[in-house]
C-alpha positions in Angstrom: 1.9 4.2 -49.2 3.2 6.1 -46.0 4.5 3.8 -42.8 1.7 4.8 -40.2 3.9 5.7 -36.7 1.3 5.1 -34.4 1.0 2.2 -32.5 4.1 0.3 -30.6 7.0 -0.9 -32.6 6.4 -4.7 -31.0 2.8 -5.4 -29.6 3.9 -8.3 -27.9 6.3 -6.9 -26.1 5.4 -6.3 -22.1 4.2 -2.9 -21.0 6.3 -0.1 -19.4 5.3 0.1 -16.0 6.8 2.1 -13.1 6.9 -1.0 -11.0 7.7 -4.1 -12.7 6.3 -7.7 -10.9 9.5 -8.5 -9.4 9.1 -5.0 -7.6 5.6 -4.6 -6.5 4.3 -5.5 -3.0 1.7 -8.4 -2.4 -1.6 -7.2 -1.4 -1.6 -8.5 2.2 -4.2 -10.3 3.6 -6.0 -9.3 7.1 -9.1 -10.8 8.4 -12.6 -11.2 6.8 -14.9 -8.1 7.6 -16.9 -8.7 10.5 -14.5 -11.9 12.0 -14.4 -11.1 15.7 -11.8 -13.3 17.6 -12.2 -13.9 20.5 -10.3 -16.8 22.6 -8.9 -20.2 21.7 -9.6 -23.5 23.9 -9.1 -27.3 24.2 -12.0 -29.4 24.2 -11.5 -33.0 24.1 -7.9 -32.9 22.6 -8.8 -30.9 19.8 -8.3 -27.0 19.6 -10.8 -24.6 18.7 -11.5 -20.8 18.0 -14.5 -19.0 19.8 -15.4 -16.4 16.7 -18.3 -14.0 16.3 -19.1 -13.5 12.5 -21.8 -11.2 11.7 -25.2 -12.7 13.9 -23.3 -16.2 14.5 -21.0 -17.0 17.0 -19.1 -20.4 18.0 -16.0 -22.0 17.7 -14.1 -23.2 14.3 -12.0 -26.6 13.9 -8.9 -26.7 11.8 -10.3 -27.5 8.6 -13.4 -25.9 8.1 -14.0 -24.1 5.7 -16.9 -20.8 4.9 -19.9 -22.1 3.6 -23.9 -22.9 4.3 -24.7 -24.0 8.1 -25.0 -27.7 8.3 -27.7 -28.8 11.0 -27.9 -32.5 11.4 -31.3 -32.0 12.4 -32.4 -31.4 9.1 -29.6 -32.3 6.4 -29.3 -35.6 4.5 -26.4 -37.1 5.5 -25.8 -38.3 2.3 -25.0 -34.6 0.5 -23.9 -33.0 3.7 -20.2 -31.4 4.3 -19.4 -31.3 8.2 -17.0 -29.0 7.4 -18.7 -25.9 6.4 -19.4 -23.7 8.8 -20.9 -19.9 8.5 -18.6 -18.9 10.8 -16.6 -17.7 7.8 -17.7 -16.1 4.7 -16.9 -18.8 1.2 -13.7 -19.3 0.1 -12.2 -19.1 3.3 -10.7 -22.0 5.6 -9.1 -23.0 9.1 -5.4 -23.6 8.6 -4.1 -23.6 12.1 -5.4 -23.0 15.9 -2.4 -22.3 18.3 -3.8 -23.2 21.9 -0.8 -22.4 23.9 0.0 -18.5 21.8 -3.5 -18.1 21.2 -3.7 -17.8 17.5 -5.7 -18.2 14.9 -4.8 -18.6 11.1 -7.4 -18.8 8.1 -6.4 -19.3 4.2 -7.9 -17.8 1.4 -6.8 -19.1 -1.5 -3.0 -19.5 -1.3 -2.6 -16.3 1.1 -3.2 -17.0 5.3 -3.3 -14.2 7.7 -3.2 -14.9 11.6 -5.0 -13.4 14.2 -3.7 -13.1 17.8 -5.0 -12.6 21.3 
């Protein structure tokens, strides 16, 4: 039998690439399509961000994170998570709210990108 020369000489060796991990830039993060920001304020100690996002518009808490609406008018309070909002689209949360530099920083996943006046 003939040695067949196709193939790689170790298959489990890594890939040739032009631009190794170490090398490559992080995909940056910027804000979700659609996230307007508009202003920061105090109200009762606690800072918020006044946001438009798509047909809603309000202000977000540090901690909330994307989700369903929750009206308190109709939810069980049992099943309900106060700190969804659809101010943000899923998978995306309040990290920080800077008052006195007026900025805003959200997390998705393990990345946060901040938004300033």
């Amino acid at each position: 039998m003939a040695s067949v020369s196709s193939g790689r000489v170790d298959p489990f060796a890594p890939l040739a690439t032009p631009a190794t991990a170490s090398s490559a830039r992080p995909i940056l993060l910027s804000l979700p399509p659609g996230l307007i920001f508009n202003g920061v304020i105090r109200s009762g100690g606690t800072p918020e961000a006044l946001v438009q996002f798509g047909a809603e518009s309000g202000t977000l808490r540090v901690g909330q994170r994307g989700g369903s609406t929750t009206d308190y008018r109709t939810t069980d309070y049992r099943t309900t998570d106060y700190r969804t909002t659809p101010l943000l689209p899923a998978g995306w949360s309040v990290a920080s709210i800077d008052v006195q530099n007026g900025r805003l920083t959200l997390r998705q996943g393990k990345q946060a990108v901040t938004a300033e006046l």
